[in-house]
N, C-alpha and C positions, 0 to 999 in steps of 0.2 A: 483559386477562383471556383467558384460552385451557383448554380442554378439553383433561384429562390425556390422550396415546396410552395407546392398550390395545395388550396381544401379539399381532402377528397370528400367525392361523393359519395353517399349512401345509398340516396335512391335514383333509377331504378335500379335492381341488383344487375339486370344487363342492358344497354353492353356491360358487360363489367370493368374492360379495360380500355383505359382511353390511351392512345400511344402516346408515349414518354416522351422525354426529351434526354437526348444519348449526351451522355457525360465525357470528360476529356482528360485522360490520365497526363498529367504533366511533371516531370520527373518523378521523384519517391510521394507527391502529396495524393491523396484520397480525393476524387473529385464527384461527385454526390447528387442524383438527381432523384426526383418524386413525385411523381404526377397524380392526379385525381383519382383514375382508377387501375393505377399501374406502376412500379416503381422499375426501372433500371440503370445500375450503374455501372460504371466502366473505373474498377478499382484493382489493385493489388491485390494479390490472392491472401488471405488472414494467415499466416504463419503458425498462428493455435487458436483454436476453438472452446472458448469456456463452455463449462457444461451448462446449459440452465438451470438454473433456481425456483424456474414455477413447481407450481403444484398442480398434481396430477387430478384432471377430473374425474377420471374414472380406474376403476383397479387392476393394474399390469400384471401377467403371470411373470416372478419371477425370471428373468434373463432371454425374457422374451424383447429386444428391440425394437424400435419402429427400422424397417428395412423399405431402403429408398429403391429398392426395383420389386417389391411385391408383384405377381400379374406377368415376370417376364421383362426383358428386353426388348419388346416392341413398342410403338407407338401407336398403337390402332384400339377400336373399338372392343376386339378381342383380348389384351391385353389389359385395358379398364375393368371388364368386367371380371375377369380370374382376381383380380386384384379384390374388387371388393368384393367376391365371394368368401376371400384368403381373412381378407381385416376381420380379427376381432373384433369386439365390441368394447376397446380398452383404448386410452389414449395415443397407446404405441399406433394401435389398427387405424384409429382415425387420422394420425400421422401417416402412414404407411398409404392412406387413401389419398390422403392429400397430396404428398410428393407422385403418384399413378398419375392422378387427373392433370396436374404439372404438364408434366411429361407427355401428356394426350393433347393439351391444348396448345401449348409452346408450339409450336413447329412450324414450318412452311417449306411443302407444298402443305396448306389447313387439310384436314381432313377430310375423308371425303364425305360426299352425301349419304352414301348408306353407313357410316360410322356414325355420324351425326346422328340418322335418325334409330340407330342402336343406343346411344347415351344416354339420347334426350328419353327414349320411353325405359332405360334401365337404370341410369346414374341420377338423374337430374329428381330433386324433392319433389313430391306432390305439390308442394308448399311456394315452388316455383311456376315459373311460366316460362313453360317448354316451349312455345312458338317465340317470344322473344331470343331465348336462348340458342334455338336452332338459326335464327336470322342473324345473330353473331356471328358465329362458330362457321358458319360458310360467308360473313363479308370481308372485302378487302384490307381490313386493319391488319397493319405494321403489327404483330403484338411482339416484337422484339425491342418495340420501344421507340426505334431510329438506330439501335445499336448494329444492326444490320442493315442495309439498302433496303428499299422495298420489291421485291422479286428474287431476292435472294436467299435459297437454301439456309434451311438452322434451326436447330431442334437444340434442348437443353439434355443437359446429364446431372445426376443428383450424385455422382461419384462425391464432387468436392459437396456434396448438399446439405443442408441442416434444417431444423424447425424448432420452431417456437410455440406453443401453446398459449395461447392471448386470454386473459384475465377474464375476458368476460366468458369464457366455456363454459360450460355444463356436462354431465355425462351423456347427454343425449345429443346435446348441437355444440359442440367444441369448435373453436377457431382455431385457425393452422397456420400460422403464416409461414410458407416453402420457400428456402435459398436453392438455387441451381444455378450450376455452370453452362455459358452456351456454347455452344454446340457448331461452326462453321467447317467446310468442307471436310468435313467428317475428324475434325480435331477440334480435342477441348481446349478452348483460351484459358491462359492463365490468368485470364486480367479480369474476363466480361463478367458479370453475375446478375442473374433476375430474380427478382421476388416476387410473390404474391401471396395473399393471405387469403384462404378457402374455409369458407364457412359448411359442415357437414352436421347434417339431421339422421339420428337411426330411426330407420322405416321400415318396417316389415321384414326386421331381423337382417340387416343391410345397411353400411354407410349410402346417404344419398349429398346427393351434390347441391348445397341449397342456395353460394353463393361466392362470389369473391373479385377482390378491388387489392388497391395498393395502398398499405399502410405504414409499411416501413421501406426507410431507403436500405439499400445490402449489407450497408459499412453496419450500422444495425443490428438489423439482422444476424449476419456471419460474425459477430462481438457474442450476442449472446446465445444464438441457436447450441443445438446441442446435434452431433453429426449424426447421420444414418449410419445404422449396420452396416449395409451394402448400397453402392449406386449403379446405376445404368443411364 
């Protein structure tokens, strides 16, 4: 049994996620959900991880990885921004930015106001709209999906985490779509998994945050993502 995908939207870039609809692990089958601008599913943890096949938009220093805790183990505003100080300006870094912002946005209790308003004038593109953005980032959206209660503690970990580099990248604005584990009273599930696909602009010698929805469901995703170095 699985829950039909709906179209996701395009515009406006935010909200960017619209809460999901929480899927239903039913013995060994894969059970599958994808919403408009958010995907989460309640699956089997992948037992291997193919490597991706994309091609690189832009040129990797030799055995340099994308590393899914760039920035630290925290989840705060401080933490985003060491991050994209750290990201090259190479697929891996745009990777590495993307699994940060992840992990900044995932959570609840949301961030607070003065993180937000650290983001929006440090992470967030020119090319966006930062008062949209900020009206998100502090509303009551679920963005766990429904995978969680709403009021309930859970943040993601990108330990089990992966990405994907989406076709339509360029070296400058790469797409990212990030798998991550979530995160409930301070242990990883082995079942839950979130996605999102984060669209990043280099600006002013910096990844910036120009956008991001749901485009693939996990089972997806965690098939062809290719793993991080390291998670948190």
């Amino acid at each position: 049994m699985s829950d039909a995908p709906r179209p996701v939207r395009t515009r406006p870039r935010w909200p960017w996620i619209v809460v999901g609809l929480a899927a239903l692990l039913v013995a060994l089958v894969l059970i599958l959900a994808l919403t408009g601008g958010f995907s989460s599913t309640s699956n089997a943890q992948p037992t291997a991880r193919p490597t991706s096949s994309q091609s690189p938009t832009a040129t990797d220093a030799p055995g340099v990885a994308a590393n899914g805790c760039i920035g630290g183990n925290g989840r705060d505003a401080a933490m985003l921004i060491a991050a994209q100080k750290a990201a090259p300006h190479t697929t891996n870094g745009a990777a590495s930015m993307a699994a940060a912002f992840m992990r900044w946005l995932y959570q609840f209790p949301n961030p607070s106001t003065g993180d937000v308003q650290q983001v929006t004038q440090s992470i967030v593109s020119s090319k966006d709209d930062p008062e949209q953005f900020a009206q998100f980032v502090t509303s009551d959206t679920n963005r766990s999906g429904g995978l969680v209660p709403d009021g309930q503690p859970f943040s993601v970990s990108t330990v089990p985490g992966v990405f994907y580099v989406e076709s339509t990248s360029t070296a400058d604005q790469p797409v990212i779509s990030v798998g991550a584990g979530l995160v409930t009273d301070g242990a990883l599930s082995a079942t839950l998994r979130e996605s999102t696909t984060v669209t990043l602009r280099w600006e002013d010698g910096a990844w910036k945050v120009l956008g991001a929805k749901g485009t693939r469901t996990t089972q997806s995703l965690f098939s062809i993502g290719t793993a991080y170095s390291g998670g948190c």
